[in-house]
mmCIF file of the C-alpha atoms, coordinates in Angstrom:
data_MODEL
# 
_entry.id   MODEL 
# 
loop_
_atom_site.group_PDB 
_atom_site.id 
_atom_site.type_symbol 
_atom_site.label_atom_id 
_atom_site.label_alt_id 
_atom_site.label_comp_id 
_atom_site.label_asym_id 
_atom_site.label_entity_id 
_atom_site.label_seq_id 
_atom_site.pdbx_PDB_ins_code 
_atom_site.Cartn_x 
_atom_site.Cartn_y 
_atom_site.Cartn_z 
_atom_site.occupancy 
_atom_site.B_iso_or_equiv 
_atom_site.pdbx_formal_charge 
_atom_site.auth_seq_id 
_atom_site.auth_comp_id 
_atom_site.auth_asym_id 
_atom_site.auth_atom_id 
_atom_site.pdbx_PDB_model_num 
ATOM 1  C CA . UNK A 1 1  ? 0.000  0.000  0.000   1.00 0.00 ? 1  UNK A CA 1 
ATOM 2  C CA . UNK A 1 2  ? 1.725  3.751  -0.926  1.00 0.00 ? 2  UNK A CA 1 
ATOM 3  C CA . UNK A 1 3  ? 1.979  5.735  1.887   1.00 0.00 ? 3  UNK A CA 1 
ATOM 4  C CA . UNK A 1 4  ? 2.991  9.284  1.875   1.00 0.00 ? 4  UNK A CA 1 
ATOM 5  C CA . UNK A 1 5  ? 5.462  10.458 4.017   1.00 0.00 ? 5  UNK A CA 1 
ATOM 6  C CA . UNK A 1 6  ? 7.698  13.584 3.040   1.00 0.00 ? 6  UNK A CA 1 
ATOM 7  C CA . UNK A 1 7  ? 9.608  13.272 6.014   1.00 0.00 ? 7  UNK A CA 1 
ATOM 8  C CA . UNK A 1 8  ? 13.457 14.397 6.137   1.00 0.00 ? 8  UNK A CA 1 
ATOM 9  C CA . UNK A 1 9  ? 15.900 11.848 6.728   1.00 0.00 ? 9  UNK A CA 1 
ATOM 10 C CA . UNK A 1 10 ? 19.686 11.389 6.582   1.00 0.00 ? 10 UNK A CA 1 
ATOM 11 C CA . UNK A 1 11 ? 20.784 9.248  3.950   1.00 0.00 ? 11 UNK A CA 1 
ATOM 12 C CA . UNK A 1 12 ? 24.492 7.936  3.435   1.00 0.00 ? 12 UNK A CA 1 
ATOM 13 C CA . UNK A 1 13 ? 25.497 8.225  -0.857  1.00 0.00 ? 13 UNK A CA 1 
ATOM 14 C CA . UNK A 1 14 ? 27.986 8.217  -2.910  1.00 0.00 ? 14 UNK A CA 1 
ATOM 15 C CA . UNK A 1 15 ? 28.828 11.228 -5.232  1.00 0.00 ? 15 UNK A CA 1 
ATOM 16 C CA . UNK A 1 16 ? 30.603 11.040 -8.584  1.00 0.00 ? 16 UNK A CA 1 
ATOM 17 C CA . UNK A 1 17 ? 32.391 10.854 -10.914 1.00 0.00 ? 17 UNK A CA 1 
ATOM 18 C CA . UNK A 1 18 ? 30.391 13.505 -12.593 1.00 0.00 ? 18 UNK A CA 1 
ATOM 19 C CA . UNK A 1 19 ? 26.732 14.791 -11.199 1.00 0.00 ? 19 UNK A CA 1 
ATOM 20 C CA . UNK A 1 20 ? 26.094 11.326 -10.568 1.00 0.00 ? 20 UNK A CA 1 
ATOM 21 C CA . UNK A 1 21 ? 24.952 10.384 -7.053  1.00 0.00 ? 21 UNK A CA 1 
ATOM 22 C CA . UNK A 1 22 ? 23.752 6.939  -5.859  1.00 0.00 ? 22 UNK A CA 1 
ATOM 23 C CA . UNK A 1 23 ? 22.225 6.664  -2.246  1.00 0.00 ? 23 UNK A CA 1 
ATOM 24 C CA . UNK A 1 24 ? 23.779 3.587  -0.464  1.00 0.00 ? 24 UNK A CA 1 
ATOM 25 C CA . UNK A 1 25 ? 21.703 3.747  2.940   1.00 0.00 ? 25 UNK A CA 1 
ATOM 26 C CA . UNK A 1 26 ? 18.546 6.195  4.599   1.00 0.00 ? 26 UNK A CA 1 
ATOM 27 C CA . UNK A 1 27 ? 17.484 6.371  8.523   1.00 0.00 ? 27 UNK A CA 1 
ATOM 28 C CA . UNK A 1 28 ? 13.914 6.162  8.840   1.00 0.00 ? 28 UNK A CA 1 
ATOM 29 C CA . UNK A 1 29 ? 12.447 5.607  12.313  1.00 0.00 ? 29 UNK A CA 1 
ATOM 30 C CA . UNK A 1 30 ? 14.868 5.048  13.916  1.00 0.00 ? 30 UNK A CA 1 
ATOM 31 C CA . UNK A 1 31 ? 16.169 2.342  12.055  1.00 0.00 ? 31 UNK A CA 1 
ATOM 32 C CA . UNK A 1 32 ? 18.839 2.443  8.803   1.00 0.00 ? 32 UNK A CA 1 
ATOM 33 C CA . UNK A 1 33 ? 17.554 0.978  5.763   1.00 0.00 ? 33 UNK A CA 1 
ATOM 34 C CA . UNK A 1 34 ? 20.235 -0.681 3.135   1.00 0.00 ? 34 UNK A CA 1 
ATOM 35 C CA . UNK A 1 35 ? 19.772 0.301  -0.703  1.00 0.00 ? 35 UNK A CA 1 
ATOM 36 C CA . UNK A 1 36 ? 19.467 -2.902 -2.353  1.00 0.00 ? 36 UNK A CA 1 
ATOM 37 C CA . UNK A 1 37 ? 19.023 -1.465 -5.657  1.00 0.00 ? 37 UNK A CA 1 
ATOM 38 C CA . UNK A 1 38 ? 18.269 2.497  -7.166  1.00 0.00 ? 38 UNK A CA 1 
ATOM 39 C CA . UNK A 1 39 ? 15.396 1.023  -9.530  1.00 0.00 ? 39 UNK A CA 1 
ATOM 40 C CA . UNK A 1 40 ? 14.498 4.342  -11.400 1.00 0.00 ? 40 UNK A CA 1 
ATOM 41 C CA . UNK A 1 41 ? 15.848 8.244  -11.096 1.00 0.00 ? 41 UNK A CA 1 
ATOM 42 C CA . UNK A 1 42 ? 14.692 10.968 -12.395 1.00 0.00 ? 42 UNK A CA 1 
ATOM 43 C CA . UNK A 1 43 ? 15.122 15.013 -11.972 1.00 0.00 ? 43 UNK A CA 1 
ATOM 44 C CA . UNK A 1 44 ? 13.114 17.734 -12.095 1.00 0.00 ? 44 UNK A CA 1 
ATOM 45 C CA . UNK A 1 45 ? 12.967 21.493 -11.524 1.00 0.00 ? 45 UNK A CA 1 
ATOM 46 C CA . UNK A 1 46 ? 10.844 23.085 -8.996  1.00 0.00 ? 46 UNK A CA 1 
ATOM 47 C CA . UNK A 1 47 ? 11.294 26.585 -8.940  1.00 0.00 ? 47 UNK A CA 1 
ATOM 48 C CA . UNK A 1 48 ? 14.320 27.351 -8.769  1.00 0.00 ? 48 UNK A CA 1 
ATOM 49 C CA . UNK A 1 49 ? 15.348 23.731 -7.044  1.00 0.00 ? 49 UNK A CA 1 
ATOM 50 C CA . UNK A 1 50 ? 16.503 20.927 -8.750  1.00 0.00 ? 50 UNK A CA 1 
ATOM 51 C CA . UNK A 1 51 ? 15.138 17.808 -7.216  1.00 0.00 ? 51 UNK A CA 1 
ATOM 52 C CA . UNK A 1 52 ? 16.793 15.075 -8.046  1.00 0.00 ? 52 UNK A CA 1 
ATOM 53 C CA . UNK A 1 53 ? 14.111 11.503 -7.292  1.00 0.00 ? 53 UNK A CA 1 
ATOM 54 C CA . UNK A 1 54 ? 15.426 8.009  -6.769  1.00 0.00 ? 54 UNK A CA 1 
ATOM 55 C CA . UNK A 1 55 ? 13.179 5.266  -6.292  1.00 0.00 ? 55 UNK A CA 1 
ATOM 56 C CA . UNK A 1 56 ? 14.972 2.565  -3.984  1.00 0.00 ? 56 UNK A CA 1 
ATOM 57 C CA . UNK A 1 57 ? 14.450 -1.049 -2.719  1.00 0.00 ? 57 UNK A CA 1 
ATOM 58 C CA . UNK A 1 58 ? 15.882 -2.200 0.668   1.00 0.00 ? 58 UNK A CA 1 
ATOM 59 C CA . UNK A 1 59 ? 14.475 -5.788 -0.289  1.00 0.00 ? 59 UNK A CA 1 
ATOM 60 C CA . UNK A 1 60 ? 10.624 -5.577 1.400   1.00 0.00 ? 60 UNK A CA 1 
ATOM 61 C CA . UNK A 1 61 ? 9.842  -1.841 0.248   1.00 0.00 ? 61 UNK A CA 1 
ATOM 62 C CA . UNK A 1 62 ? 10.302 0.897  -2.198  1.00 0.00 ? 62 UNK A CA 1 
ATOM 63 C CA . UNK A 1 63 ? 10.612 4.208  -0.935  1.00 0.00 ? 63 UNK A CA 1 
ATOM 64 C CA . UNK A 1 64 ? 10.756 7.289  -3.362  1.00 0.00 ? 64 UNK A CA 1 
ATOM 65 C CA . UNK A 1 65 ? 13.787 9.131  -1.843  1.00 0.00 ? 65 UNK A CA 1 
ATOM 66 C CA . UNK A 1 66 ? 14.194 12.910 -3.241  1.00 0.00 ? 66 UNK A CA 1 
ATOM 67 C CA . UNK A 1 67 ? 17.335 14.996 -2.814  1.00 0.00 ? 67 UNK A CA 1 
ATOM 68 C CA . UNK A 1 68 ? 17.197 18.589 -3.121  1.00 0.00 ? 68 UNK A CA 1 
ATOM 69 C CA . UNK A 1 69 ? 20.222 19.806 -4.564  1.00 0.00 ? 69 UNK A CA 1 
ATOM 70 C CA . UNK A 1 70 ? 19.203 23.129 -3.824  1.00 0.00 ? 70 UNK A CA 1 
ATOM 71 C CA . UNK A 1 71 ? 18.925 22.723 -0.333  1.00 0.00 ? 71 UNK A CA 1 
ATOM 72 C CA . UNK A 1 72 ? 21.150 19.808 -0.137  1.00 0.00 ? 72 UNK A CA 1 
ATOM 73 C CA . UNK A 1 73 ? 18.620 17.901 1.852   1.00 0.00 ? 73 UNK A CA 1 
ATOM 74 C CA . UNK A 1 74 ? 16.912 14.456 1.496   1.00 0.00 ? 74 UNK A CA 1 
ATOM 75 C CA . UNK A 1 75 ? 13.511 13.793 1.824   1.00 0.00 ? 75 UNK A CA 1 
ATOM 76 C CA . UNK A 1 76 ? 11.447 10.175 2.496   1.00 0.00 ? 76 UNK A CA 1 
ATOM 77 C CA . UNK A 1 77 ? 8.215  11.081 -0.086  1.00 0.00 ? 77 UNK A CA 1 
ATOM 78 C CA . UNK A 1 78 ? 6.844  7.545  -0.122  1.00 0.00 ? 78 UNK A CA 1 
ATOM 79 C CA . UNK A 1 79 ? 6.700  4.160  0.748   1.00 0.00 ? 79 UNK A CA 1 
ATOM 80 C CA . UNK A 1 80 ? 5.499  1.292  -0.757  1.00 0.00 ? 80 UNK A CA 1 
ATOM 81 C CA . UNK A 1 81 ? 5.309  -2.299 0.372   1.00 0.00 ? 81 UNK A CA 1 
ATOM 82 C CA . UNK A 1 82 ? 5.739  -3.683 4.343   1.00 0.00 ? 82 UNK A CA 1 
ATOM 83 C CA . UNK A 1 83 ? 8.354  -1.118 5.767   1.00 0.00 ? 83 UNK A CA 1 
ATOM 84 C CA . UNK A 1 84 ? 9.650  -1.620 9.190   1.00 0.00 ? 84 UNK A CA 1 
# 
């Protein structure tokens, strides 16, 4: 079932080579989620913000993870599936 959240949350990625940027881990509740797999990205201007989306797996979810590059902050926007 989709759930919205739009929570902030501290995520651990990696950055580069290039403007390419992979998140490896997110803290949600308390508790830190592995990225399994980045199934789809995309970006997207709002305003003047560039929002950069990644849709993520941490083997019993998907979460749609959003990193403003703006603001340099992450943001939990949904979940999907039976998150702990």
């Amino acid at each position: 079932m989709l759930q919205r959240v739009r929570e902030q949350i501290r995520v651990g990625a990696v950055f580069g080579p290039g403007p390419a940027i992979r998140p490896v881990w997110f803290d949600w509740r308390r508790r830190k989620h592995a990225v399994e797999q980045v199934t789809y990205h995309w970006r997207h201007l709002a305003g003047n913000a560039l929002l950069l989306h990644f849709t993520v797996t941490d083997g019993s979810a998907l979460y749609e993870l959003i990193y403003n590059a703006t603001d340099q902050l992450w943001t939990l926007e949904t979940v999907d599936g039976e998150a702990s």
